[in-house]
N, C-alpha and C positions, 0 to 999 in steps of 0.2 A: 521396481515397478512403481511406478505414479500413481498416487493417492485420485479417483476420481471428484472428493469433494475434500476440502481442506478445513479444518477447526481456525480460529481463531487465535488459539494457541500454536498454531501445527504452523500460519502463517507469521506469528510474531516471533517464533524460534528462526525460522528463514532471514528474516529481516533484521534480526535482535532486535527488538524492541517490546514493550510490552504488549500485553494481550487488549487492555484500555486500550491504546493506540490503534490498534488494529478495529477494534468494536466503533471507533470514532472516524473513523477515516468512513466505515460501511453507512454510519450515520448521517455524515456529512457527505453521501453519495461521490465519495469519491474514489472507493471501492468497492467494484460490485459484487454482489453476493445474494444468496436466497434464506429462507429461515424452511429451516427441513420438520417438519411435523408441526408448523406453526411454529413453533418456539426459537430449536437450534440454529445458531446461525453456520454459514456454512458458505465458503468459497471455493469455487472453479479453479483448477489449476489454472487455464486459458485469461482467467482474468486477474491473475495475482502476476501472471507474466506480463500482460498488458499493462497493468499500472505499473511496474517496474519499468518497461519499455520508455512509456509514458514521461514517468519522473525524468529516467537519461534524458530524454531527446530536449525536456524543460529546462536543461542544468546545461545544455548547449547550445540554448537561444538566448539565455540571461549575460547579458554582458557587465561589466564593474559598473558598481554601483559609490551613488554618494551617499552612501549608509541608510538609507531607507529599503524597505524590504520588497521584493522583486519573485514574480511567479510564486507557486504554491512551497512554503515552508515545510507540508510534511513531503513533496515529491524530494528538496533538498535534500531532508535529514535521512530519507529513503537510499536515497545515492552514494551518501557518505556511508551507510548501514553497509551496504553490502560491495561496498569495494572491496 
């Protein structure tokens, strides 16, 4: 059964990456999430799949590059994560 609201933790073990990461990403509004009693922070199953979605579909519009840095770095390092 699926978790209705996901930790911070709960989504950095899915991703492997750390719990930081995950807390920076929601900072940087680029993953959505709520804060539950004011405080917890707290993500959507529905939008932890969406920025996963998201990252894919970035990592297949990005073509070779001459070493300069192209689309969003963490939707990369997100795609390498869970290959």
């Amino acid at each position: 059964m699926s978790p209705k609201a996901m930790r911070p933790i709960d989504v950095a073990e899915r991703w492997q990456c750390s719990e930081r990461h995950i807390r920076n990403l929601f900072l940087r509004g680029e993953l959505r999430g709520f804060r539950a009693g004011g405080k917890l922070l707290r993500f959507r199953l529905a939008d932890v799949e969406e920025y996963e979605q998201c990252a894919s579909s970035n990592i297949g519009e990005s073509g070779p590059s001459s070493g300069g840095k192209t689309g969003s770095d963490s939707a990369l390092r997100l795609v390498r994560m869970t290959r």
